[in-house]
C-alpha positions, 0 to 999 in steps of 0.5 A: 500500500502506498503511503499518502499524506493529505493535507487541507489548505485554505488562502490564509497565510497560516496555510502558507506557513504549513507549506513553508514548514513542510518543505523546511521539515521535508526529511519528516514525509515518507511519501506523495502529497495531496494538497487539498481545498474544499470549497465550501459552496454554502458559503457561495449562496446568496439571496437574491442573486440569479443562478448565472451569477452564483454559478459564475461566483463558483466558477471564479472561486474554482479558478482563483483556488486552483491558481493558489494550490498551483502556487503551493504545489510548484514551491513544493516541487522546487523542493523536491517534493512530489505534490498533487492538486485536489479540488472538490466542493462541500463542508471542508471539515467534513470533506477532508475527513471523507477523503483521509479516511476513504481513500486511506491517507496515512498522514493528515498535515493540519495546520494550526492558527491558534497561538502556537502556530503549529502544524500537527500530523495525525494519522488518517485513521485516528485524527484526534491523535497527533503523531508529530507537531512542529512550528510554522514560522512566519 
C-alpha cells in the first residue's frame, strides 16, 4: 500500500506557513502529497442573486483556488517534493475527513492558527491523535 499524506489548505497565510514548514521539515514525509481545498459552496449562496451569477461566483472561486494550490504545489516541487492538486466542493471539515479516511491517507498535515502556530500530523485513521507537531514560522 502506498503511503499518502493529505493535507487541507485554505488562502490564509497560516496555510502558507504549513507549506513553508513542510518543505523546511521535508526529511519528516515518507511519501506523495495531496494538497487539498474544499470549497465550501454554502458559503457561495446568496439571496437574491440569479443562478448565472452564483454559478459564475463558483466558477471564479474554482479558478482563483486552483491558481493558489498551483502556487503551493510548484514551491513544493522546487523542493523536491512530489505534490498533487485536489479540488472538490462541500463542508471542508467534513470533506477532508471523507477523503483521509476513504481513500486511506496515512498522514493528515493540519495546520494550526491558534497561538502556537503549529502544524500537527495525525494519522488518517485516528485524527484526534497527533503523531508529530512542529512550528510554522512566519
Amino acid at each position: 500500500m502506498d503511503k499518502k499524506i493529505l493535507v487541507p489548505l485554505d488562502g490564509s497565510p497560516t496555510a502558507t506557513r504549513t507549506v513553508q514548514g513542510i518543505i523546511r521539515e521535508k526529511h519528516r514525509f515518507f511519501g506523495p502529497l495531496t494538497l487539498l481545498h474544499v470549497i465550501d459552496e454554502d458559503n457561495l449562496i446568496y439571496r437574491m442573486i440569479s443562478d448565472f451569477q452564483i454559478e459564475m461566483i463558483r466558477g471564479h472561486a474554482r479558478k482563483t483556488t486552483r491558481q493558489l494550490l498551483e502556487t503551493h504545489q510548484e514551491r513544493l516541487t522546487q523542493s523536491g517534493i512530489a505534490g498533487k492538486i485536489r479540488l472538490v466542493s462541500g463542508s471542508p471539515r467534513q470533506m477532508a475527513c471523507r477523503i483521509a479516511t476513504d481513500e486511506n491517507f496515512s498522514l493528515v498535515i493540519l495546520a494550526a492558527t491558534a497561538p502556537a502556530k503549529s502544524v500537527t500530523c495525525c494519522s488518517a485513521r485516528s485524527p484526534i491523535t497527533p503523531c508529530t507537531k512542529f512550528a510554522a514560522r512566519e
